[in-house]
N, C-alpha and C positions, 0 to 999 in steps of 0.2 A: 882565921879559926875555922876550922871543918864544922859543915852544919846538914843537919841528916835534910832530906826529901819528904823521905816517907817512913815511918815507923811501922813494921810489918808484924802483925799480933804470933806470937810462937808456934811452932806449930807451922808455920807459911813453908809449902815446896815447891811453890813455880808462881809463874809472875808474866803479864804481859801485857805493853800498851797501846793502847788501839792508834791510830793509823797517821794522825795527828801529834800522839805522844804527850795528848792533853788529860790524858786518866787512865790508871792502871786497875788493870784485875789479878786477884793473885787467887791461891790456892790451898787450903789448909790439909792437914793430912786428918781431920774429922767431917772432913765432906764441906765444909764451908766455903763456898764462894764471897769474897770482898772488895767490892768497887770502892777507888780513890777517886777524889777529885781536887783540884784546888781551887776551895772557898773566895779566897783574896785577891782581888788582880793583880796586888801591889808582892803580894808573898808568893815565894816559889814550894813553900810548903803544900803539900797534899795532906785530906783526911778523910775517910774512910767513910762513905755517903752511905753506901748498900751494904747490906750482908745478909746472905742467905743460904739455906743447907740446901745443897742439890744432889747427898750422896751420903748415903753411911757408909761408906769406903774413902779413900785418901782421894786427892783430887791430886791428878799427877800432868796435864797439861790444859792450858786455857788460853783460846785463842778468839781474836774480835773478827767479828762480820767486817766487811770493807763498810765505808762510812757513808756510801750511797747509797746502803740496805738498813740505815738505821745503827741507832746505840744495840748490840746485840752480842753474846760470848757465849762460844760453845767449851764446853770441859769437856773431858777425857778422864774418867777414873780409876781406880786400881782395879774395879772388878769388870774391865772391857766396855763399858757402854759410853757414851756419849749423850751430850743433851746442851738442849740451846736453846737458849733464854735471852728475851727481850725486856730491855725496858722501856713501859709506857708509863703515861702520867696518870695519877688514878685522879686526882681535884686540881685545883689551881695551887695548893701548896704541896701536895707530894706524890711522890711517885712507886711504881712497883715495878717488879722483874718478873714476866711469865713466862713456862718455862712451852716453847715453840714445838719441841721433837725431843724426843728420847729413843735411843735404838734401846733393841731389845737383847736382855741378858741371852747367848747360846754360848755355843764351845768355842768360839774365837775372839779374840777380843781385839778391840779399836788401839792399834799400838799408835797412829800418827792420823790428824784431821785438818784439813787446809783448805780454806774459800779462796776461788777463782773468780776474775768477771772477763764474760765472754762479749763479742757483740752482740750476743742476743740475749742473755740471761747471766744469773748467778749460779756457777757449781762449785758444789763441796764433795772434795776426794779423802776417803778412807782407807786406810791400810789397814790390815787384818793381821792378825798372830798366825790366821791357817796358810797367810800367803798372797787372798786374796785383795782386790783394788776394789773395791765401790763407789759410782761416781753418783752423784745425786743432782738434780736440775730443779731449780725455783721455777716452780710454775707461775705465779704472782707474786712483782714485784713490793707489793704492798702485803704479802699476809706472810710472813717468814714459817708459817704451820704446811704451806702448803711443796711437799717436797716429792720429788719422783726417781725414781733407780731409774738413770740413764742407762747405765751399763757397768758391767762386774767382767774381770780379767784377772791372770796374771803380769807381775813385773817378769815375766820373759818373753825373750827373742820373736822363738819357735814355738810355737804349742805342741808339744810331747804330752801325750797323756801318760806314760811309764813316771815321769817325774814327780806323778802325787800331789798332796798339800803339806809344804816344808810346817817346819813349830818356829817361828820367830821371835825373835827376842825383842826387839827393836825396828822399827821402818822410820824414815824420814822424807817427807813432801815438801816439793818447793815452785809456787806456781810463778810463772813468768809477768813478774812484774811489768809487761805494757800491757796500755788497754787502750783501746781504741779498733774500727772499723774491720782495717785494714792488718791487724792483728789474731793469729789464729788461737783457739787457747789451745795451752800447753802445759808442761809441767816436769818438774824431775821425781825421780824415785829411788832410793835405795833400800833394801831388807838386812837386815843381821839375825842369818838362818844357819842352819846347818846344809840348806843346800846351796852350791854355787850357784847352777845358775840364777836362782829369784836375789841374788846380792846386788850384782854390779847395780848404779845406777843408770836410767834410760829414759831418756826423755821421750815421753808422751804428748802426742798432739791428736787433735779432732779433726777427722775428717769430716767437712761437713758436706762432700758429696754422695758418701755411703753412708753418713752418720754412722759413724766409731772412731773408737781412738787406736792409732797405730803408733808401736815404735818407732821416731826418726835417728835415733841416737841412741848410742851406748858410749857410758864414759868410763872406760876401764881397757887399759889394753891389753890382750892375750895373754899375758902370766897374771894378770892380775883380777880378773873377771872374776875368782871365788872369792875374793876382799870383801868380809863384812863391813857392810856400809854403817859409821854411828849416823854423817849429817851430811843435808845438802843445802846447796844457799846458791840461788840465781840472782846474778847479780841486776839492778837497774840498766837499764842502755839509755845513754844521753847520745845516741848518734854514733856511737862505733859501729864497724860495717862487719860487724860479731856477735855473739853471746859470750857471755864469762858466766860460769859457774864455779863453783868451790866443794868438793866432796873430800869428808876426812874417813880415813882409813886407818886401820893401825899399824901404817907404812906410815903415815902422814897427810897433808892436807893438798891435795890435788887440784891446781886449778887449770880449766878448761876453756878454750876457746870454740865455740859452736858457730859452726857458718848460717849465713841467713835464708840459701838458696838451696832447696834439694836436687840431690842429682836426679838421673833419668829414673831409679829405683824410690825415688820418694825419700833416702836419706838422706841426711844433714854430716859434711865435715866435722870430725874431730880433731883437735890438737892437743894435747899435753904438754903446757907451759910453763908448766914447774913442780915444784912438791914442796912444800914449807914441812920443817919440822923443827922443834922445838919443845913440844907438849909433851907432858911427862905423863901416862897412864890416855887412858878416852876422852876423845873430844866430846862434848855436851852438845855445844850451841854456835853457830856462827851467823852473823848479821853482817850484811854491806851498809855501808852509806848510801846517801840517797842518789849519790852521783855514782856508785856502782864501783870507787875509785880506792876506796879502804876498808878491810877484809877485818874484823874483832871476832876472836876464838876465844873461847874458853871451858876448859873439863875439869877432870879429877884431879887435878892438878892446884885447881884452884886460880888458877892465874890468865886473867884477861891479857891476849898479846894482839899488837894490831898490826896488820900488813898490807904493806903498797907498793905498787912497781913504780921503777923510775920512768926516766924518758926512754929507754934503749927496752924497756919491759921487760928487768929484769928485778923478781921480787925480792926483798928482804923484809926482815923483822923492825917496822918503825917505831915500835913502845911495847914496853910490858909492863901492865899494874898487877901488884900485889897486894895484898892484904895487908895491914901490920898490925900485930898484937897490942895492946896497951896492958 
């Protein structure tokens, strides 16, 4: 017999759980932010510990601080801002959520927000409606209030000043899941604009000899570089002597091999390894495994599909759940 998780109060339009998968935060379309937990060690039920209004607007994505920086979720709401809130314990019996940073209302808005950890600190990257990137750097690891603009760009190639600031619909951030030393950070980016070139996705890394971020990558190849991007998804690396990425287009879902060595010009191998398609209307969301080995889509469609390549690396469609009415 099917047995629910979590009961999500009406109203709920996005949902996310932190890093562990041991408590979720979701998103109410009346500005409410709502922490699950699960009470029971014995129950895999969740309930609903925190709630709190962070927004007299809809709250349209909510994403967690990496778990080294503490219990902490930043939202993304309908009228462009951002804001990121910690929870501390206020007595020995209960606790509260304060709210860390709040960007301020102007003419562009927070379309996509995504925490990094570098070898030397924490940053969080912002995509904008006008186009632009903004990177932010944790000055102190212990006070999540204390935040600094490392640096502001666009998602392109070339800097052309003729090109403007596009009106985007959508952006999607995806940082490179390793962490460690010897790890430089990095990240992907795709826009859904009216101008091509800020679409393609392109992966960004920090130079930390001139301190800035440069493009090493573009994943999109020559007919296809105006493709509004909905999503991107870097996958985990257990030790392949590659990157895999996954960016969906309304071509389909493209996945990518990125090499680990730059040439003499500082960029990175591409390869285009397949194209999944299947999805009926926009892709929404895609998530890997943790072993980097099985690819879950899902859009307007409705329908969660999962995909994995065989031994020979070639991918197909290994499940798709649907909904069913009662």
């Amino acid at each position: 017999m099917e047995k629910s998780l979590i009961t999500l109060d009406k109203g709920t339009v996005c949902s996310s759980w932190n890093y562990c998968r041991q408590r979720l935060a979701s998103g109410s379309i009346d500005g409410t932010l709502s922490i699950f937990d699960s009470l029971d060690p014995n129950s895999s039920s969740f309930t609903s510990t925190s709630q709190l209004k962070v927004n007299e607007t809809s709250i349209v994505k909510v994403v967690w601080i990496p778990p080294e920086y503490g219990d902490a979720v930043a939202t993304i709401c309908l009228d462009g801002t951002f804001s990121l809130w910690e929870e501390c314990e206020q007595d020995a019996q209960s606790i509260k959520w304060v709210m860390c940073k709040l960007s301020e209302r102007n003419e562009s808005r927070v379309l996509d927000l995504q925490f990094g950890v570098s070898s030397t600190s924490l940053k969080m990257v912002a995509a904008h409606s006008n186009g632009l990137v903004k990177v932010y750097e944790l000055l102190d690891p212990l006070d999540l209030k204390k935040w600094q603009l490392q640096a502001e760009f666009q998602n392109v190639i070339d800097t052309v000043p003729t090109l403007g600031k596009p009106s985007c619909v959508s952006a999607s951030i995806s940082w490179n899941p390793q962490r460690g030393e010897s790890n430089l950070a990095s990240f992907a980016l795709g826009f859904n604009s009216e101008l091509p070139q800020f679409n393609s996705s392109k992966v960004w890394e920090f130079d930390e000899a001139h301190q800035r971020w440069l493009p090493v990558a573009e994943l999109a190849l020559p007919e296809d570089k105006g493709d509004q991007v909905y999503v991107v998804a870097w996958a985990p690396n257990i030790g392949r002597p590659y990157e895999v990425l996954a960016v969906a287009t309304s071509k389909g879902i493209a996945v990518w091999h990125i090499g680990l060595l730059p040439d003499t010009d500082g960029k990175l191998s591409v390869e285009k390894v397949a194209l999944l398609s299947g999805h009926e209307g926009e892709v929404w969301q895609m998530e890997w495994d943790m072993g980097g080995m099985t690819l879950a889509t899902t859009g307007s469609d409705g329908v969660v599909r999962l995909w994995q390549s065989n031994l020979n690396g070639v991918w197909h469609e290994q499940a798709t759940l649907e909904t069913t009415s009662t």
